[in-house]
C-alpha positions in Angstrom: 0.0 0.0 0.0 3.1 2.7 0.9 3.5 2.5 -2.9 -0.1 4.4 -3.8 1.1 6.8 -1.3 4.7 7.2 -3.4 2.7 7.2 -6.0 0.1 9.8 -5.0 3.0 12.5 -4.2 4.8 11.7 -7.9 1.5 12.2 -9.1 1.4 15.4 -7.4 4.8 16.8 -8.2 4.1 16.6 -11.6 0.7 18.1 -11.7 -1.7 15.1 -12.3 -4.1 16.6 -9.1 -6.6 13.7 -10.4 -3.8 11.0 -10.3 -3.1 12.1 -7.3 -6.6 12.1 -5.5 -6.9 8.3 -6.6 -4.0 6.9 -5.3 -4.4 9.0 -2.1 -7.9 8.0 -1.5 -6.9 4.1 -2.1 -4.0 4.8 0.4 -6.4 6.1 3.0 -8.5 3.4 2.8 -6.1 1.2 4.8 -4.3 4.0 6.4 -7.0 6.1 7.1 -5.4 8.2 10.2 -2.0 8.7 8.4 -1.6 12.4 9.1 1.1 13.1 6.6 -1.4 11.6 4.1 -4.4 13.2 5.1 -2.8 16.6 4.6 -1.2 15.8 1.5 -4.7 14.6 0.3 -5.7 18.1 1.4 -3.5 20.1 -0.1 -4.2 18.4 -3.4 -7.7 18.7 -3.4 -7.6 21.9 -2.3 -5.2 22.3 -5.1 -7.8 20.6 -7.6 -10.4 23.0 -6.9 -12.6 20.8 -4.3 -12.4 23.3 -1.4 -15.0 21.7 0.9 -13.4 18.7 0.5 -10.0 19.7 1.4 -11.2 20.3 4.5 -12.9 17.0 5.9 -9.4 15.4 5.7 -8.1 17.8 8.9 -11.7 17.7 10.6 -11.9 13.8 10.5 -7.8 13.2 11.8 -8.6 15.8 14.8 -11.9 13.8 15.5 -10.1 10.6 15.1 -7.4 11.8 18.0 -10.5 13.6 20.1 -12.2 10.2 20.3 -8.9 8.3 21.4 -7.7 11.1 23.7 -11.2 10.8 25.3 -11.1 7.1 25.7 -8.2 7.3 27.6 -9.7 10.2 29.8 -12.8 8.5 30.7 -11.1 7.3 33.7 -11.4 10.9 34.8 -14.9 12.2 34.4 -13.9 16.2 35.3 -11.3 15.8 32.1 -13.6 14.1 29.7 -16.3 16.9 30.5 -13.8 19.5 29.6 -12.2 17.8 26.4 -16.3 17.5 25.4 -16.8 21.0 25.9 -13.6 21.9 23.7 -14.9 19.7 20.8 -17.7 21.3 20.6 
């Protein structure tokens, strides 16, 4: 699968934004909380002129980490309250 990523950022580089997308999107599907990939994705679909898209790639990694950060808080009731209230 790394190789659709390697792929996706050739892709990129030399300006094939639909290439790119592709082999991004069938990347994610396995490695769907790569970070690195995510914003690449982002950039290029920004890049490609799908502005509402580009940003669902941020919003979904930071809701990713909220979830797991609050999993591991739910020991402590007062923090998960508080990291509820900042998500919000």
């Amino acid at each position: 699968m790394a190789a659709y990523y390697s792929r996706a950022i050739a892709r990129d580089h030399l300006g094939d934004k639909q290439g790119a997308l592709t082999d991004y999107n069938i990347y994610l599907e396995t490695k769907p909380l790569d970070k690195e990939a995510l914003f690449s994705r982002a950039v290029a679909r920004f890049d490609f002129g799908q502005w509402a898209m580009s940003k669902e790639d941020p919003d979904s990694y930071m809701a990713s980490h909220n979830l797991a950060v609050l999993s591991v808080a739910s020991q402590d009731n007062e923090l998960s309250e508080k990291l509820l209230i900042r998500s919000h």
